[in-house]
C-alpha positions, 0 to 999 in steps of 0.5 A: 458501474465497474467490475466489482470481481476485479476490484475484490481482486485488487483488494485482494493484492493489496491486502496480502502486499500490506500482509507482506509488509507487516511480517517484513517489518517484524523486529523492526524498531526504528529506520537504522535497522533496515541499514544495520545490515545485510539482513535489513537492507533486504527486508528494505528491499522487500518492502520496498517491493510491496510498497511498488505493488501496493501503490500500482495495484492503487493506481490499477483500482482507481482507473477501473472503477472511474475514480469514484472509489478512492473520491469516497475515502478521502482520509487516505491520501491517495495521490500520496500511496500512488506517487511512492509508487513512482518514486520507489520504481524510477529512484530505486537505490535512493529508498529513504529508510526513515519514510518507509519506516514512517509508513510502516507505523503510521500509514498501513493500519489506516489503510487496512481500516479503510481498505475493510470498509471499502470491501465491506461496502462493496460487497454490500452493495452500497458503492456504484 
């Protein structure tokens, strides 16, 4: 059994680091708007910020709960979400505009399905 009040927590985190990402990515139609300019270099900067936090808060809730809880949703590639978080934080000035856009439109509503349930069973008390 794992602390179920740290990994609401983590949930918690994650959900508002995706929240982030989602209002960062507001105007956003396609990879070159975040090397237009100025203003989406930083907004790629940002989300590559919560894309770092996102990926570690990952990493995080899968050590305290053992493993068990990602094993049980394996439509998310978890491996993936926790890697990006390595690449982004040690090859910082090498963000790849067009993977991050890619994850923005593909990944993050997947992700947010499957962090609800996850919430939605834990507090129902179906995963150990």
């Amino acid at each position: 059994m794992y602390d179920k009040s740290l990994v609401i927590e983590l949930l918690d985190e994650i959900d508002e680091a995706i929240r982030r990402i989602e209002r960062r990515f507001s105007g956003i139609t396609g990879a070159d708007d975040f090397v237009r300019n100025d203003d989406g270099l930083d907004r790629l900067d940002a989300i590559g910020m919560m894309l770092i936090t996102l990926g570690e808060n990952v990493r995080r809730l899968d050590k305290v709960t053992g493993g068990a809880l990602l094993a049980r949703y394996p439509e998310i590639d978890w491996p993936g979400v926790k890697g990006l978080r390595d690449v982004l934080a040690h090859d910082y000035f090498n963000i790849d505009a067009e993977e991050v856009y890619s994850i923005g439109i593909n990944d993050l509503l997947p992700l947010k399905q499957v962090l609800s349930r996850m919430r939605e069973e834990i507090g129902s008390g179906d995963p150990s």
